[in-house]
C-alpha positions, 0 to 999 in steps of 0.5 A: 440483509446484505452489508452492502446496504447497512454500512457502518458510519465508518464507510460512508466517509470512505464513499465520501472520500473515494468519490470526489476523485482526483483533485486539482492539488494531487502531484503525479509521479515522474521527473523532478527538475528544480523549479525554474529549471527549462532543462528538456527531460522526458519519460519515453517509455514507462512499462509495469509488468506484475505477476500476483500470486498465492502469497506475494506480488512482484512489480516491474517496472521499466523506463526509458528517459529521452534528453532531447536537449543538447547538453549531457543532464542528470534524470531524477526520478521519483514516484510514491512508496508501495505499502510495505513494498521491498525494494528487490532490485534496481537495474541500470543500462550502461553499453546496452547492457544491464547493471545490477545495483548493490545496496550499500549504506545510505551515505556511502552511496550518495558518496560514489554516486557523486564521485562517479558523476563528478569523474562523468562516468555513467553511474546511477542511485536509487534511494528512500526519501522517508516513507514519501518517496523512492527517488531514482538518479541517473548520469548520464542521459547524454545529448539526443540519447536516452538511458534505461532503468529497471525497479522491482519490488516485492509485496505480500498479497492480501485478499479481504472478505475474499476481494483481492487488490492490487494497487499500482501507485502513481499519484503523488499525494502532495503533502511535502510543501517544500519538496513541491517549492523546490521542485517541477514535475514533468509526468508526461510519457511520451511514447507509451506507457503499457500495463500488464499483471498476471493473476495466478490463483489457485482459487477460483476466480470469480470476477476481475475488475479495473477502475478507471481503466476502461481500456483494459483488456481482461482475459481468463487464460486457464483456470486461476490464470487471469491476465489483465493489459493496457497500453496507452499513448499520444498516438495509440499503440502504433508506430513510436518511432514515428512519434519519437521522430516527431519529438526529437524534430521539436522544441525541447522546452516544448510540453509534450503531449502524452499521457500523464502518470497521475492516477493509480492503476487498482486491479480487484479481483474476487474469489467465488463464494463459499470457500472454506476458511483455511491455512496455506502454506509458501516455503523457500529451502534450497538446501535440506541442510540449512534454513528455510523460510516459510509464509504462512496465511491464514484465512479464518471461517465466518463465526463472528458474531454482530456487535448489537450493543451502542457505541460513542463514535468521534470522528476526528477530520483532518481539515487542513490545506492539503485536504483542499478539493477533499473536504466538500465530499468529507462532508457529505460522508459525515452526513451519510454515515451519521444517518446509519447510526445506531439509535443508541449511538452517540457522535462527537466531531473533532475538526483540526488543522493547526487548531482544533475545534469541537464541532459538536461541543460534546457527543449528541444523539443521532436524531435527523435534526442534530445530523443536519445541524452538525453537517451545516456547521461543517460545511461551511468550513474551509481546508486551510493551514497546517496540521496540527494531528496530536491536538486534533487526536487528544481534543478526541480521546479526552471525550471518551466515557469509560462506560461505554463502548467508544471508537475514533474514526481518524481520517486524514491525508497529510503528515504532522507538521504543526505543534506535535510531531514525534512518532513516540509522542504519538503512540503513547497517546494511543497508549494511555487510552483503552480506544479503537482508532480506526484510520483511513489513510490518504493518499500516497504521501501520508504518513502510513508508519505513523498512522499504522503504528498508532492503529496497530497500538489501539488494535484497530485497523487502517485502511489506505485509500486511492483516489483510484479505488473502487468505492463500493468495493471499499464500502464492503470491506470495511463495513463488516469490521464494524459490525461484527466483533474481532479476534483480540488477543490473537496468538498462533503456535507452531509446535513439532517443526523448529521455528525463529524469526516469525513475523509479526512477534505480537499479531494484536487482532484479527477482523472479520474478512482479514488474513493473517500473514506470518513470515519465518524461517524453519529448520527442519522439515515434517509434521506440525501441531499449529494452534490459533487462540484469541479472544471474542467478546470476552471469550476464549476460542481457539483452532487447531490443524496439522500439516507439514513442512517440507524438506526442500522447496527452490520455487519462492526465493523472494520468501526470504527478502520479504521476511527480511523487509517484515522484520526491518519494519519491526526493528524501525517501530521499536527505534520509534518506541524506544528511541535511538539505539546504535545496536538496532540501527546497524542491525537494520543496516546489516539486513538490508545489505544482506538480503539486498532491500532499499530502505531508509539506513540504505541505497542501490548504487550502479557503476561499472563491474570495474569500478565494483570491484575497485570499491570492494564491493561484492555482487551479493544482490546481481546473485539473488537477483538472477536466482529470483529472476529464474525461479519466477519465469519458472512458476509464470510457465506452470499451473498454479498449485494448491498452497492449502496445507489444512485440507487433511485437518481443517483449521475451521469449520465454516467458511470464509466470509464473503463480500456479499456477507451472509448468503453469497458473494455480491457479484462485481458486475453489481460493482460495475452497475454502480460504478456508472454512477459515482461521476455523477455522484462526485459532479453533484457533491462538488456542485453542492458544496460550491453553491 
């Protein structure tokens, strides 16, 4: 049978989750102005260009922002942080022309931002707001003008159980009480805002879908080339200067209409079935005589076995203010996934805001009547107040039994703001317990460094979550998890070809469906002897293959920014592990400055080429960003390649698990079929809840 119909407990929360959509209390990316501020400020134009390949994705994004007041203002712009994304490049227009930004340190930045702006010079500044926020300030947007900026950042391409996803944030997650007291956001484009991402994929593509956007165009151009398109606006498509005439000829304070960027755009897509587990390979060496960086994914077969024996689940529920909106389908999650236990399994159910309460008073077997007992009780429990995470995650962990299998499903939206909040507290916590964690993380202003570290630490796994999603294609990918054992342990070896740097330094586990991606650089090229172990249920396995490295290769310098940002993050978990020290934090400041990457010890910062030079400052990123520029409207022109590496010597002998698990590949047209029914699903569940 089919994982489709057997879900884990685990995925019915996310069903839950997923299916109330979009709630009343979500924020949307787009302009800030203090609160009581009538300044008139609008996103005229909001264009994201995408380009996905084998291995890594790269995102455009272009606006233009319209002052139709009569005084000279400030833009201040702000939208979600991508996942792991790395900021690569920000452009500002001044004269009509484009003005890379350099990366400078955080504060330094800030301080020529404001002395540009004091001596009312156009200057600009692009800065990390933790792990909330990318905010974009610009000066000036002059009386009736307009000013224009570029963002492009770099992410690797994952695909799980053979479903690739791309996810374009935009709703804010509105978990930040006092950025959303101090500021008003104005969301509204008000000419168009256009969409259009480039899948090239040198596997067959099976199917591609776009939720929530039923006015997307899907077209196949060639083999493995997919181009995926939308564009919206007031008055559609046609005649913006019309509609811009209208705008400037009325009221400034005046809402304009237009379309509001407050839903993610999700792009899936397929791979067809019974593709062979395998090795592939991305590298950048311009130079035979220097380094070079490699990417190397690994996708393992389908030869691990279903778990048969029982478990004790706690479901640890965040319940506090902001889950407001999410908590009525919260529930009713916990009651479809507490109907899909096991017989020999036992659940516990933690509530928390800024208190903690034991919903069940221990764990209870999974009879009919304790589930509708339990899911009365939490029903009937209103999202209030602040969130008390520690509390709510020990109240849990003390309830583990050492004699049996055990697992916490953590689902919260929010950041820690009650008692606890210390990252290190945190992760010695998950420290001290022999215990999967197992975290669905909401929305796009939670708190994803600390809810991965914690998971990575209990070697479970994350999975974040839009509002946006396909809620089926979520329910697959993490059903299989669940049921199947994992690789622990996992290590992988590259002998024959030196190698440093490789990223990440300890793997941890690898789950059915997962990939696993490791970023490095290389010294020299020729033949490799690469071996993969780890253990399964107590045993050891191990894979092994052959390829090699080449000597050059010029097509893939974002290789580099990427590896750079991978091992950022790894010197940010150990400032978080081991506290503040002075030898990190400069190292994390010299990478960035280095490979040009937007962080939270550094910022983009554009003034005039006079002003530049002035301040010292060298072009280093203008550089890098004309090379990657070249080199990827180069591979937009070509076919895609084969990056399999293992074909002489596979790695593994079965094939990759697929989304339909055993047999074949459920097909997204089945996706498409359900998907009609998840409005309905979320209208009756909300009704429900209010009754």
């Amino acid at each position: 049978m089919s994982t489709f119909y057997s879900p884990a407990p685990l995925i019915s929360v996310a069903i839950a989750i997923l299916a109330f959509g979009h709630t009343e209390s979500a924020h949307a990316t787009g302009l800030l102005r203090p609160v009581g501020d009538t300044t008139p400020l609008d996103i005229r134009d909001h264009t994201v260009r995408v380009l996905v390949e084998d291995g890594y994705v790269v995102t455009e994004v272009e606006q233009v922002f319209i002052n139709r007041g009569p005084n000279e203002i400030e833009a201040v712009y702000s939208f979600p942080v991508p996942l792991h994304a790395a900021v690569a490049e920000f452009t500002y227009w001044i004269d009509g022309q484009p003005v890379t930004a350099e990366v400078v340190e955080k504060e330094r930045a800030r301080e020529i931002y404001e002395s540009e702006r004091a001596a009312g010079r156009e200057t600009a500044i692009a800065e990390k707001d933790d792990y909330r926020t990318f905010d974009i300030s610009v000066f000036p947007v002059a009386p009736n003008g307009d000013v224009r900026t570029r963002l492009v950042y770099l992410q690797t391409a994952h695909t799980d159980l053979g479903i690739g996803r791309y996810v374009y944030p935009l709703e804010e997650g509105g978990v930040d009480e006092e950025r959303i007291a101090f500021w008003q956001i104005r969301d509204k484009v008000i000419a168009k805002m256009s969409f259009e991402l480039e899948l090239k994929s040198s596997y067959p593509i099976g199917a591609v879908r776009v939720p929530n956007q039923p006015a997307a165009q899907i077209e196949q151009r060639a083999p493995g080339h997919w181009r995926i398109a939308f564009e919206s606006g007031p008055g559609g498509p046609a005649d913006f200067d019309a509609q811009i005439s209208a705008l400037e000829s009325s009221q400034p304070t005046t809402e304009p209409a237009g379309v509001s960027l407050n839903e993610d755009v999700v792009v899936y897509w397929r791979h067809q079935a019974g593709l062979p587990g395998l090795v592939d390979l991305v590298t950048h060496r311009p130079d035979a005589s220097g380094r070079g960086t490699f990417m190397l994914t690994v996708t393992p077969g389908d030869d691990l076995p279903v778990i048969e024996s029982g478990r004790d689940w706690v479901f640890v529920l965040d319940r506090s203010g902001s889950m407001e909106g999410k908590f009525a389908t919260l529930a009713a999650g916990v009651e479809s996934a507490l109907g899909q236990l096991n017989p020999a399994d036992s659940f516990a159910i933690i509530a928390f805001n800024d208190s903690t309460a034991n919903l069940t008073s221990g764990f209870v077997t999974a009879t009919p009547e304790n589930v509708a007992r339990q899911i009365d009780v939490l029903q009937r429990l209103p999202a209030k107040g602040g969130t008390d995470l520690h509390a709510g995650l020990s109240q849990g962990l003390r309830m583990l039994n050492s004699d049996r299998a055990s697992a916490i499903v953590l689902v919260t939206d929010g950041v820690a703001n009650v008692g606890v909040t210390d990252k290190r507290r945190f992760l010695d916590l998950i420290n001290d317990h022999d215990v999967r964690l197992f975290t669905f993380i909401m929305g796009n202003s939670a708190n994803v460094p600390l809810l991965e570290s914690m998971t990575e630490v209990s070697n479970g796994f994350a999975m974040s979550v839009s509002n946006s999603d396909d809620i089926i294609g979520q329910l697959q990918l993490a059903t299989t998890k669940l049921t199947h054992h994992a690789m622990h342990d996992v290590a992988l070896e590259i002998d024959g070809v030196p190698v440093s740097d490789v990223q990440p330094e300890r793997i941890g586990s690898v789950y059915r469906g997962e990939q696993l991606v490791l970023l490095g650089h290389y010294w020299r090229g020729g033949n490799a002897e690469v071996s993969l172990t780890a253990k399964v249920a107590g045993a050891d396995v191990s894979y092994q293959t052959r390829f090699a490295f080449p000597e050059t290769n010029e097509q893939n310098p974002e290789l580099e920014r990427l590896w750079a940002y991978r091992h950022i993050e790894h010197l940010q978990s150990r400032l978080d592990l081991f506290g503040t020290d002075e030898d990190i934090e400069l190292a994390i400041r010299d990478l960035a400055i280095e490979y040009g990457l937007l962080t939270d010890w550094t910022s983009m910062i554009v003034v005039r080429d006079d002003i530049f030079e002035a301040l010292g400052i060298e072009r280093r990123n203008r550089e890098r960003v004309t090379d990657e520029r070249v080199a990827r409207e180069q591979r937009r022109d070509q076919a895609p390649s084969s990056r399999r590496v293992d074909q002489n010597q596979p790695m593994f002998n079965q094939p990759r698990p697929s989304s339909g698990g055993g047999g074949g590949a459920i097909g997204l047209e089945l996706i498409v079929l359900l998907g009609l029914a998840i409005p309905a699903l979320r209208r009756a569940r909300r009704q429900r809840f209010l009754q």
